[in-house]
N, C-alpha and C positions, 0 to 999 in steps of 0.2 A: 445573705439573707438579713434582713432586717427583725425588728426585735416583735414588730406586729405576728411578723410569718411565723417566728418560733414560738410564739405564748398561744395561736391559732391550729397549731399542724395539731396539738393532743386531741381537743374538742372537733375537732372536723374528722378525725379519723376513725371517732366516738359515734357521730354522724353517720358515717359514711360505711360501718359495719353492716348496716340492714342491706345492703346492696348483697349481701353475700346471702341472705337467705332468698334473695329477689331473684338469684342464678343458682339458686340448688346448692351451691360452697359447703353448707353449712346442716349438720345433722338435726332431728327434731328437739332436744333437749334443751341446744344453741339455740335454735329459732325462739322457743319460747321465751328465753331469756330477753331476746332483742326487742319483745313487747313494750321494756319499760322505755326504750327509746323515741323520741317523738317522730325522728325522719321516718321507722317506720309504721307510723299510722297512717304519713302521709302516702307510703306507698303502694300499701296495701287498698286505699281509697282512690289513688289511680288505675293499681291493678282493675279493681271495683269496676273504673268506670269502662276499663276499655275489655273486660270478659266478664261480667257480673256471674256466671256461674262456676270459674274459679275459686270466687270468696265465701265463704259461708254468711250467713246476715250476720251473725257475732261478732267477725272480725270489721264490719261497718258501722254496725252499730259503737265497738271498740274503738275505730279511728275516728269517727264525729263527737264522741265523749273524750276521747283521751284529747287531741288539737283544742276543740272547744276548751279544757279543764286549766290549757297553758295559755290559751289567748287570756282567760282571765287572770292567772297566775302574772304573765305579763302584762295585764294592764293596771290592777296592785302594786305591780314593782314600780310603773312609771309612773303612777300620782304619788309615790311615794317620793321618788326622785324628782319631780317637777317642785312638791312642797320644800323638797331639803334645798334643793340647786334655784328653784326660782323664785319662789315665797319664801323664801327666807327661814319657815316655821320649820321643827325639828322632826323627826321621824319618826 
């Protein structure tokens, strides 16, 4: 394994937790915990689109706030890195 795959396996397995309330795995307590995770808003807004009467509107409204609240979070972080890495100016 390479040093990419081992500094990647924590964060993706962090990721890859909401799949477990997505198959029932996981008790109600657990699920709500998995909220603050971003993969699952995204999956609950697939859920969404492919049985919209499984999802409550809170849990939609929930995944277009909470995705929206990180695209901008991330795109903060990248002018922040474009100034430091390509203008030269400091952070």
């Amino acid at each position: 394994m390479n040093q990419f795959m081992v500094r990647t396996l924590f964060a993706s397995l962090i990721l890859y937790l909401p799949l477990a309330q997505t198959f029932g795995l996981v008790s109600p307590p657990v699920s709500t915990a998995l909220l603050a995770i971003p993969s699952q808003a995204a999956l609950l807004l697939i859920q969404a689109s492919i049985d919209p009467a499984s999802v409550p509107p809170w849990a939609e409204t929930y995944g277009i706030a909470y995705l929206s609240l990180w695209a901008v979070v991330g795109w903060f972080w990248c002018v922040s890195e474009y100034r430091a890495a390509v203008t030269g100016s400091g952070r």
